[in-house]
C-alpha positions in Angstrom: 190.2 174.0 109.8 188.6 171.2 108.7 190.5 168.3 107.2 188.2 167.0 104.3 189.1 163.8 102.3 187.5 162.7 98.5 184.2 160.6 99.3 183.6 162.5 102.2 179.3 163.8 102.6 178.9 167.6 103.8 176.2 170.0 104.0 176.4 172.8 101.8 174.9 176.1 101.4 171.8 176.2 99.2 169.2 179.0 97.8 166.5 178.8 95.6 166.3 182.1 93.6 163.0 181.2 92.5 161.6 179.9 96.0 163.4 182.1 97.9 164.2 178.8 99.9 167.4 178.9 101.8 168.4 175.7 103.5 171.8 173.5 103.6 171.7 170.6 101.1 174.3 167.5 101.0 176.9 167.3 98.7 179.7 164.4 98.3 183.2 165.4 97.7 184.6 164.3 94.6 187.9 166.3 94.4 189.9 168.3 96.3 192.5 170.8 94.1 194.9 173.2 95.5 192.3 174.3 98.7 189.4 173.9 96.6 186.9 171.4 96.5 184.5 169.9 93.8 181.4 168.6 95.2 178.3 166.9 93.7 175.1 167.7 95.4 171.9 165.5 96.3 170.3 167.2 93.3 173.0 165.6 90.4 174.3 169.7 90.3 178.8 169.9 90.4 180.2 173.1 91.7 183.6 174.0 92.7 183.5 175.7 96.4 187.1 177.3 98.1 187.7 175.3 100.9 187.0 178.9 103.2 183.3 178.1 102.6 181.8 176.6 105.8 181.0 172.7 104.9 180.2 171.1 108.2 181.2 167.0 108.1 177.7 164.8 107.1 177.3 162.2 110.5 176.7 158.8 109.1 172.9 158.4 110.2 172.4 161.0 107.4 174.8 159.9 104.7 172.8 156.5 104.7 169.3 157.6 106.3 167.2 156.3 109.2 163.6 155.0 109.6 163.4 157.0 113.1 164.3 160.2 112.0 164.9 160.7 116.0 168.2 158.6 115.1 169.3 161.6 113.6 172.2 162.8 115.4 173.0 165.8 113.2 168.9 167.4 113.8 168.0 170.1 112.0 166.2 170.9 109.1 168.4 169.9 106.4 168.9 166.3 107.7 165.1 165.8 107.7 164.7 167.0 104.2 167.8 165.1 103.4 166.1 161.5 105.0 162.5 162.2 103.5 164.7 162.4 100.1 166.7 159.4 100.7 163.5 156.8 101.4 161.5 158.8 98.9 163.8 157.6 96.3 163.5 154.4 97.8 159.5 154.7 97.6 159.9 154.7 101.3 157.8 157.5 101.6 157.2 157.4 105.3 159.8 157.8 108.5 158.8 157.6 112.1 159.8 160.4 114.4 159.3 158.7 118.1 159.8 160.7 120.8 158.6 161.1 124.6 156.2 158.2 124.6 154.8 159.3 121.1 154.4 157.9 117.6 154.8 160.3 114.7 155.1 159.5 111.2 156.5 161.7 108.4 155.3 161.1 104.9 156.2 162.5 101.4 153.5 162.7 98.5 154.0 160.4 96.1 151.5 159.7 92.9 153.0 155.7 92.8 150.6 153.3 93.8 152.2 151.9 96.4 149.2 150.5 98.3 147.2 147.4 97.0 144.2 145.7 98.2 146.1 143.8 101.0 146.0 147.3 102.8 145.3 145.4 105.8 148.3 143.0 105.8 150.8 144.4 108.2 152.8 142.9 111.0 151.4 143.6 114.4 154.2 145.1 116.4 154.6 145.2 120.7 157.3 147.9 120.4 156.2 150.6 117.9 159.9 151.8 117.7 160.2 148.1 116.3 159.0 147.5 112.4 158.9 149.8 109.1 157.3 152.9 109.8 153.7 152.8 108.1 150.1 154.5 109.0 148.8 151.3 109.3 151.1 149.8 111.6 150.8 153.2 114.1 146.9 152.7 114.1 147.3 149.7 115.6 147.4 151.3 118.7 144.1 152.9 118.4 142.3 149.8 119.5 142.9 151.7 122.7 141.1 154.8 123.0 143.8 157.1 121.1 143.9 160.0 118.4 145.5 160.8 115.4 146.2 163.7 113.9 147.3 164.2 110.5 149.4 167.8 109.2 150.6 169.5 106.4 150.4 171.9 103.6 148.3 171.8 100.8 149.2 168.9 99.0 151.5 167.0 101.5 149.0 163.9 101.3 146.0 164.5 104.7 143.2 163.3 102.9 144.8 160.4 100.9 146.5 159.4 104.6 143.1 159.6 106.2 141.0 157.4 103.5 144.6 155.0 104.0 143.5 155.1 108.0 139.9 154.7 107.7 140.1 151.3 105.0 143.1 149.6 107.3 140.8 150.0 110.1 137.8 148.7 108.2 139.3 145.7 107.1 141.2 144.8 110.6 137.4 144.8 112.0 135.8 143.1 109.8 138.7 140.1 110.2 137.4 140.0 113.7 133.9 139.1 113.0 131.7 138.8 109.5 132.4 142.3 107.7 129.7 144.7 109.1 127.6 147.4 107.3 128.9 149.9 109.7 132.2 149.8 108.3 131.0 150.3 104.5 129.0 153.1 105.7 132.5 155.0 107.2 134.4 154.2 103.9 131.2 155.4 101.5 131.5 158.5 103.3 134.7 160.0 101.6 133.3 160.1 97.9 130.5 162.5 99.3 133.2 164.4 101.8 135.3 164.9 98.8 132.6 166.1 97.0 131.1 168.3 98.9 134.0 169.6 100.6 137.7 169.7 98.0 138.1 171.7 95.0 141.1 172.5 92.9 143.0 175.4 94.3 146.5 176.4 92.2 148.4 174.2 94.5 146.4 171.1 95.0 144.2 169.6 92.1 141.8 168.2 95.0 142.5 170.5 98.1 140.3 169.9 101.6 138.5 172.9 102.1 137.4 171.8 105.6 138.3 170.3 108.3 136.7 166.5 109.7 137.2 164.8 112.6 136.1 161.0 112.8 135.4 159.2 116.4 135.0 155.9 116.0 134.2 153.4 118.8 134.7 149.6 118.9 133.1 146.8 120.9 135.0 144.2 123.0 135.4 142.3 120.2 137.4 144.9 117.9 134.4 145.8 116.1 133.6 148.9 114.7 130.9 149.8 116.5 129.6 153.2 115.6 131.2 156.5 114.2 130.4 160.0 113.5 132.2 162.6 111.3 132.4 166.1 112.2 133.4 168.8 109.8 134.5 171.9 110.3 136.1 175.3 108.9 134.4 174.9 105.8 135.7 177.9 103.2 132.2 179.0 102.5 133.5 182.2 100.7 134.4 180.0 97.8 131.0 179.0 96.9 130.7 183.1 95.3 134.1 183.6 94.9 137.6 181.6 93.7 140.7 183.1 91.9 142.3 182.2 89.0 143.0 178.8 88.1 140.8 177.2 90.7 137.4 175.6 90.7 134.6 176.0 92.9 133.3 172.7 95.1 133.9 169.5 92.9 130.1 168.5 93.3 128.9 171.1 91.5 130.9 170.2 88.3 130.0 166.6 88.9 126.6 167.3 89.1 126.5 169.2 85.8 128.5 166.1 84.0 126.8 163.6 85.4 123.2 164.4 85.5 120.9 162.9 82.4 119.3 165.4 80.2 115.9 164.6 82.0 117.1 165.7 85.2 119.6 168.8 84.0 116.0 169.8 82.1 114.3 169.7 85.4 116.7 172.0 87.4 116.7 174.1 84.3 120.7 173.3 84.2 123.4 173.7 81.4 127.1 174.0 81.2 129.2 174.7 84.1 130.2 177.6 81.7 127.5 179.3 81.8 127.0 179.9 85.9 129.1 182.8 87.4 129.7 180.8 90.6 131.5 178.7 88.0 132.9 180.3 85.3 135.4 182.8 88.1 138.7 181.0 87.9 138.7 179.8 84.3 138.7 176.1 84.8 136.3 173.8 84.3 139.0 170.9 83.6 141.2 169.2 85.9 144.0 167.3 83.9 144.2 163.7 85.0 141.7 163.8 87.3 138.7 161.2 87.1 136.0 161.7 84.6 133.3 164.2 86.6 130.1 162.2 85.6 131.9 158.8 87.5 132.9 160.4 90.5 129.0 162.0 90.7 127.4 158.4 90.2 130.1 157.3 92.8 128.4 160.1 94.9 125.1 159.0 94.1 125.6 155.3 95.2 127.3 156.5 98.5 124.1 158.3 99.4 122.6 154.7 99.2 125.1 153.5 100.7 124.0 155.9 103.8 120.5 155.6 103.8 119.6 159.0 102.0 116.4 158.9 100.4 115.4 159.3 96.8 113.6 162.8 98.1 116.3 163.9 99.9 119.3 163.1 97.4 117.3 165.0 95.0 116.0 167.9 97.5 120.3 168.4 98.0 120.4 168.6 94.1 117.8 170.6 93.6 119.7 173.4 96.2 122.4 172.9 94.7 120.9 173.9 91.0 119.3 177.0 93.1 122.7 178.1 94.0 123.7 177.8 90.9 121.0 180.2 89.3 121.6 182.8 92.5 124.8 183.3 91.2 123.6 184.3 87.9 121.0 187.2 89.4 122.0 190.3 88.2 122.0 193.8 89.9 122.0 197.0 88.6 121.9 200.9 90.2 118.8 202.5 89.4 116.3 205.5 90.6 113.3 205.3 91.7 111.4 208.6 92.8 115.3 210.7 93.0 115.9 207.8 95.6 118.6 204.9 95.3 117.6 201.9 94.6 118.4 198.1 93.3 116.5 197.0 90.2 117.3 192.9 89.4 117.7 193.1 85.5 117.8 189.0 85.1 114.4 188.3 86.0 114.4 184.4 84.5 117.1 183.6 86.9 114.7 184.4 89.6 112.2 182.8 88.2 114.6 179.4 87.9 115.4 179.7 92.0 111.8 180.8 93.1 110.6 177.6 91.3 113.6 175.6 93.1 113.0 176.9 96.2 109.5 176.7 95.5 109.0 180.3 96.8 106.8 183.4 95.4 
């Protein structure tokens, strides 16, 4: 049996009845009565336990938590939740997990601001096992040709990570020589990613619906010398469909708050109420989120930024608006001479995308 003493950290069962989660969580013992033991969990929650219960001794590493979560010696899934929790708290919100040659980093979204303009002002390190564990400092490696990969669920923090990547990079480049237009270009990029690319799905307000992969190559003096995005896996079925509570691609609602009444009059656009493509999931809103007609001139000075011309930005607009009105065509069953057929019973709508498309 296992001799417990008051003070002492063990892991104790845990289930969510609402999650259906089921994973140990550590508790400190605060008294022990007649064979029975009151404990106080990570959480703040008190509960009494019979001393019968299976309460395995904390190891140190996880009463007081580690940067290399490989440190660990108690492994398993509870004492990684339990260390993500214990520097999270501590708006540590990163952990390295360094194994067989490799350099892994753990993060934990956070909405703090922890990250100012000096974004570029980290230590170099020789030994990556040596140093606070941040993005920056593992992408110092990458002067070498290298890749990194960032995971998790929707939510966890990839694109915010990535844009964190791409502007440490930047500015450790330009420090090497007189900042370069190159580099602009690769940071401009994201608004129009985002744009084109995230929407709000019921877990994540600005959710990647694709995936990207950047190669970017230097020259011998650290510059960036070039770089090309390539997407992939982009959820086209949620251009004619979303469910409830979530929003179709962010550019479209943009477009509709940000456009002047000159232009909306020219695509023959309105509310985003009005479009069906729009109008599926019942939000049009996104609570806290940045006012729609900045983020679409943010968009608009991006394209500048990458050398899109004024026909071209407003050749991508005017598809856009064309999508828009397709969505609105209506269909109806009909007969035509005792045979099935289709007849199209909003006839201005095609009017609108014919003129778009500038089709007959």
């Amino acid at each position: 049996m296992v001799h417990f003493e008051k003070g002492d950290y063990v892991w104790i069962p845990f289930f969510s009845n609402q999650t259906g989660f089921s994973c140990p969580i550590g508790a400190r013992i605060v008294d022990i009565d007649n064979g029975r033991v009151f404990l106080r969990d990570d959480d703040g929650n008190e509960t009494w336990l019979e001393g019968s219960v299976s309460m395995p001794i904390m190891h140190p590493s996880s009463v007081q938590g580690v940067e290399d979560m490989i440190e660990l010696t108690d492994f398993h899934d509870a004492s990684v939740l339990r260390n993500l929790q214990i520097r999270y708290k501590q708006k540590l919100i990163y952990a390295n997990l360094y194994r067989f040659n490799s350099d892994s980093h753990q993060s934990v979204s956070t909405v703090a601001n922890l990250f100012g303009r000096n974004v570029g002002n980290v230590p170099r390190q020789k030994n990556r096992r040596i140093g606070t564990p941040r993005i920056r400092r593992s992408r110092k490696c990458l002067h070498a040709n290298d890749e990194r990969q960032s995971n998790g669920e929707s939510g966890a923090g990839k694109t915010e990570t990535a844009k964190l990547v791409l502007q440490h990079l930047a500015v450790v480049s330009s420090r090497c020589d007189r900042h370069s237009w190159i580099e602009q270009q690769i940071l401009e990029a994201n608004p129009i990613l985002e744009a084109f690319g995230n929407a709000k799905t019921v877990r994540n307000d600005n959710s990647s619906r694709f995936g990207r992969y950047i190669d970017m190559l230097y020259n011998d003096h650290g510059m960036i010398e070039s770089a090309r995005i390539e997407q992939y896996l982009l959820e086209k079925s949620r251009l004619v469909s979303q469910s409830k509570n979530e929003r179709n691609f962010h550019i479209f609602y943009c477009m509709l708050a940000g456009m002047n009444s000159q232009e909306k009059a020219m695509f023959e656009l309105e509310d985003s109420s009005t479009y069906f493509y729009l109008s599926q999931g019942k939000n049009f809103q996104i609570e806290g989120r940045e006012d729609e007609s900045i983020i679409f001139r943010d968009v608009r000075a991006a394209m500048k930024v990458l050398f899109f011309s004024d026909i071209e930005i407003m050749s991508i607009f005017k598809l856009l608006a064309a999508i828009l009105h397709i969505g609105n065509i209506r269909y109806t069953a009909t007969l035509i001479n005792n045979l099935e057929a289709t007849e199209i019973t909003t006839a201005a709508s095609v009017l609108k995308v014919a003129k778009l498309l500038q089709v007959n």
